[in-house]
C-alpha positions as CSV (number, residue, x, y, z in Angstrom):
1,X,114.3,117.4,101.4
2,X,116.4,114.8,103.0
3,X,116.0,111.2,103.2
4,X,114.5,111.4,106.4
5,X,111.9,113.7,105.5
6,X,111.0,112.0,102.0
7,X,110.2,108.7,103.4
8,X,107.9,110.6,106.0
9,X,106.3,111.9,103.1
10,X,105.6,108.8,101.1
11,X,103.7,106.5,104.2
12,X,101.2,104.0,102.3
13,X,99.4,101.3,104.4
14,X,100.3,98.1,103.0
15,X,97.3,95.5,102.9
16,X,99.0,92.9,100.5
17,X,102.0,91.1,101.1
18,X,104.3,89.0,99.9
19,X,105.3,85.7,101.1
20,X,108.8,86.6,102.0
21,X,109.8,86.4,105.8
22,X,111.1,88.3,108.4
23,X,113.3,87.4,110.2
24,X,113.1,87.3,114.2
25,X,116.0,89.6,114.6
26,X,114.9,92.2,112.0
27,X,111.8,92.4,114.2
28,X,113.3,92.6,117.1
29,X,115.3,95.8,116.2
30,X,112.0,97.3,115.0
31,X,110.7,96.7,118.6
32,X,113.9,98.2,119.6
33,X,113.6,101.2,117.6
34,X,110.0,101.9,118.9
35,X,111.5,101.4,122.6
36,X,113.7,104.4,121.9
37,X,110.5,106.3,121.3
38,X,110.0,109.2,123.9
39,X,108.2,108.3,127.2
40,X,106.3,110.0,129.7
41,X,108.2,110.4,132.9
42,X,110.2,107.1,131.5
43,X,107.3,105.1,132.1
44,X,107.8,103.3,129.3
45,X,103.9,101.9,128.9
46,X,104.1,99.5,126.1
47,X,104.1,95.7,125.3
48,X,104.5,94.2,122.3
49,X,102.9,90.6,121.4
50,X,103.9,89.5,118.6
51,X,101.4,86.9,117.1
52,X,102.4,83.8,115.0
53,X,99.9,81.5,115.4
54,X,98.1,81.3,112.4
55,X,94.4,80.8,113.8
56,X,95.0,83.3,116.9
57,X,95.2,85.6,113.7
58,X,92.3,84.1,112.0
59,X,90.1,85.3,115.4
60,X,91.7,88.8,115.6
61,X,91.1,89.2,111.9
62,X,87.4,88.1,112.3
63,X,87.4,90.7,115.0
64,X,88.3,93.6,112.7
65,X,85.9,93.1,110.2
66,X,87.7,90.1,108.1
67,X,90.9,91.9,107.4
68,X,93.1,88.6,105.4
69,X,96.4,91.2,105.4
70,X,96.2,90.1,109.4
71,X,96.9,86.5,108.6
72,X,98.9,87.0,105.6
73,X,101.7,89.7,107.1
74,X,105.3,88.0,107.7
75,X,104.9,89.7,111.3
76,X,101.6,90.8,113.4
77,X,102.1,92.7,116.3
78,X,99.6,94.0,119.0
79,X,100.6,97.1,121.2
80,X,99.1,97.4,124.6
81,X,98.9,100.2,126.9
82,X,100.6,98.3,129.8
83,X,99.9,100.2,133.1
84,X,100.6,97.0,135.3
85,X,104.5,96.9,135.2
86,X,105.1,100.3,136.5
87,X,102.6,99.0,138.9
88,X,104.7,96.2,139.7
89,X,107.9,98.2,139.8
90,X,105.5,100.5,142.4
91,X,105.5,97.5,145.0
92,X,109.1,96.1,144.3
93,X,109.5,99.5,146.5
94,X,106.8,98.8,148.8
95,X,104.3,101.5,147.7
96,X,101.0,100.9,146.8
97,X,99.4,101.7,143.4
98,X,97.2,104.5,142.8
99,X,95.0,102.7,140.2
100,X,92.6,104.0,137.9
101,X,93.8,107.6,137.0
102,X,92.8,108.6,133.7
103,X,96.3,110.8,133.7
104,X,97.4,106.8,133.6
105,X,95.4,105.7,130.6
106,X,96.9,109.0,128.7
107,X,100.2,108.4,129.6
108,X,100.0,105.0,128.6
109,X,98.0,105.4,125.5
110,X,100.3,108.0,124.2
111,X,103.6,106.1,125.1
112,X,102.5,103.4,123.0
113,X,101.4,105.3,119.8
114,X,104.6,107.2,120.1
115,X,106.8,103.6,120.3
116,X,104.7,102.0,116.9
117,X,105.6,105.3,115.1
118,X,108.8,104.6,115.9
119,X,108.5,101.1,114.9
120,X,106.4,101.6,111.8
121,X,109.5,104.8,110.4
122,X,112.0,101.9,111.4
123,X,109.9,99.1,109.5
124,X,109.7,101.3,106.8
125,X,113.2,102.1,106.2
126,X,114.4,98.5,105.5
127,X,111.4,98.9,103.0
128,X,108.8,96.9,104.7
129,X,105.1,97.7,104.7
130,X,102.8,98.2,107.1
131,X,99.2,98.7,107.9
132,X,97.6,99.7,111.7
133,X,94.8,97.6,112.7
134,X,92.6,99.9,115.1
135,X,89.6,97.4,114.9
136,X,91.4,95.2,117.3
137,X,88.9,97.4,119.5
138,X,85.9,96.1,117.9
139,X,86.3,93.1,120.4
140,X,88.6,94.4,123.0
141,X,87.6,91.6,125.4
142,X,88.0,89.0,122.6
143,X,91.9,90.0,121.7
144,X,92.5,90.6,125.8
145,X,91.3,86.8,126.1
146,X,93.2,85.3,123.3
147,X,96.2,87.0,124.0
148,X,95.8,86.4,128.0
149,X,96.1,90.1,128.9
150,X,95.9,90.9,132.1
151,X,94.4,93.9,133.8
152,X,96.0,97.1,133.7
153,X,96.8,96.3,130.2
154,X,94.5,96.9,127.3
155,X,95.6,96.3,123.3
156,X,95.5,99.5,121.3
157,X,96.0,98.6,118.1
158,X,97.9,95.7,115.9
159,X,100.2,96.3,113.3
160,X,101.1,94.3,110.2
161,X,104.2,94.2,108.8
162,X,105.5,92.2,105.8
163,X,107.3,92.8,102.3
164,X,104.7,94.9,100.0
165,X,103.2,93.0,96.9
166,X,101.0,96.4,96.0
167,X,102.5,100.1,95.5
168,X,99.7,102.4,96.3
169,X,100.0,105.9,96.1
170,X,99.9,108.0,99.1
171,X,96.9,109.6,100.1
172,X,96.6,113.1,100.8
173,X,96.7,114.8,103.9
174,X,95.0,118.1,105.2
175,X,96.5,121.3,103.8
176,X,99.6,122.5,106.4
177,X,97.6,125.7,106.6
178,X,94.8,123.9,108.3
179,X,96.5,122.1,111.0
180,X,99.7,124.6,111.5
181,X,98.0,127.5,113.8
182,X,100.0,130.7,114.9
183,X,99.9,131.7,118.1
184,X,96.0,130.9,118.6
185,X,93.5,128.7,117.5
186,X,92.6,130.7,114.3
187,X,89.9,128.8,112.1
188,X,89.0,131.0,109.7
189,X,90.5,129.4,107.1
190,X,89.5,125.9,107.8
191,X,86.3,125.5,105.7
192,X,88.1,127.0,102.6
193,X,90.9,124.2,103.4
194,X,89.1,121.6,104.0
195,X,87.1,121.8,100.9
196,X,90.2,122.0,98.6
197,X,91.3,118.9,100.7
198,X,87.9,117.4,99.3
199,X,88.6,117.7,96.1
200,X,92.0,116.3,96.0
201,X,90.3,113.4,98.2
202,X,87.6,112.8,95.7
203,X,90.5,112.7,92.9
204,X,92.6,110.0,94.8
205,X,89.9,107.9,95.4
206,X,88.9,108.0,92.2
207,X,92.1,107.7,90.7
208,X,93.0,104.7,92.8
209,X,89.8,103.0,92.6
210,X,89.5,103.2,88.7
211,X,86.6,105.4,89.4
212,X,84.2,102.8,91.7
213,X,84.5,105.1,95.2
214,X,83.5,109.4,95.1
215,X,84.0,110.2,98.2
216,X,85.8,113.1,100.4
217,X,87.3,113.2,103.8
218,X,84.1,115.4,105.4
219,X,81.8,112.6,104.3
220,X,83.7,110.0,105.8
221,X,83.9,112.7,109.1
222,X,80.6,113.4,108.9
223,X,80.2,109.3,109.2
224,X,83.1,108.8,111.5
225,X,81.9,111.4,113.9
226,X,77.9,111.8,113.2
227,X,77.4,108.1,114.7
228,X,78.6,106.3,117.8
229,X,81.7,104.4,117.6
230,X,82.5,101.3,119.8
231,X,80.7,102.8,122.7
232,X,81.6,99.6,124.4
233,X,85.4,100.8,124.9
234,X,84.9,103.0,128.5
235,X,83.0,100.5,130.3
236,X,85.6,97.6,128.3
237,X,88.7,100.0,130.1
238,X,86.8,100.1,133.2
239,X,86.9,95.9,133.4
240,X,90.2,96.4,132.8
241,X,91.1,98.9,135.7
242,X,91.0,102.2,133.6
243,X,88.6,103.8,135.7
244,X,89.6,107.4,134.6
245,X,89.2,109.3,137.6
């Protein structure tokens, strides 16, 4: 196993930090390194805000659900799908736009999950932590307004990034033989995985909570994917000029 490979292996989210800084040039390369990130067609889809002010990260943690490693990271960064420069770059060369194409709103959503990867293995390296914040989409409109988004642009998730002050152990991921298919979807083997998976979910958890949380990965799925969740996100993208059509 090479370096590479081992520190691939060992992602933890990171939700207590230290009070050490960062400084502006150290995240600037990260940004850097997640710009180097492959890109649809070059399209290159994705802005980064970083956000210092310390009550503008007060409201965005209040949006996702009181989360203090928000306001307590050395650097907090939201990543928006940003269709409205290649719109701009469209009419520098007097073409119109073709808005609202849901081919858009993939291409755009992908390019910027593939560039905080980037940023989070480049983060990582120097031996930072960090921790996605998905439930910036509790309030989409909320973290548009503070942050003065415009449309065509929609944040997809923030990211905290800081020097660890915990060192929790990595959580387990599905069995290879469950996601690695050959040739064909071929799921007869899935159930068999996934409840081995279970039980070395119910172990972490119980391990890492000191025995307060029994739980497995199909009963969070089954609550994950049994209920609705932020139904408010197509007609939110639709405000915003994702019409998907």
């Amino acid at each position: 196993m090479n370096d590479v490979h081992r520190l691939l292996l060992t992602h933890r989210s990171i939700r207590k930090f230290t009070d050490e800084p960062i400084s502006d040039e150290t995240v600037a390369e990260i940004v850097r390194c997640g710009m180097a990130a492959a890109t649809s067609s070059n399209i290159q889809a994705t802005t980064v805000i970083r956000v210092r002010n310390r009550e503008t990260r007060q409201r965005i943690a209040e949006v996702a659900g009181g989360q203090q490693h928000i306001v307590d990271c050395a650097a907090f960064l939201v990543f928006c799908a940003d269709v409205k420069r290649p719109n701009l770059a469209c009419t520098m060369q007097g073409a119109a736009p073709t808005p609202g194409m849901t081919e858009q709103f993939i291409i755009a959503t992908v390019d910027v999950a593939l560039a905080a990867q980037n940023a989070v293995i480049a983060a990582e390296s120097l031996g930072l932590g960090i921790c996605y914040i998905g439930a910036v989409r509790n309030d989409p409109q909320t973290v548009s307004d503070l942050l003065e988004l415009p449309d065509h642009v929609y944040p997809v998730f923030g990211l905290c990034i800081g020097h660890p002050a915990q060192d929790p152990d990595v959580k387990p991921r599905l069995p290879v033989e469950v996601v690695l298919k050959e040739e064909r979807y071929d799921d007869r083997g899935d159930e068999a995985g996934v409840k081995d998976y279970d039980e070395a979910m119910r172990a972490y958890y119980r391990s890492r909570t000191g025995g307060t949380k029994d739980s497995c990965w199909s009963e969070e799925m089954a609550q994950l994917v049994g209920t609705e969740r932020r139904p408010h996100m197509r007609q939110f993208l639709a405000d915003r000029g994702f019409e998907m059509r």
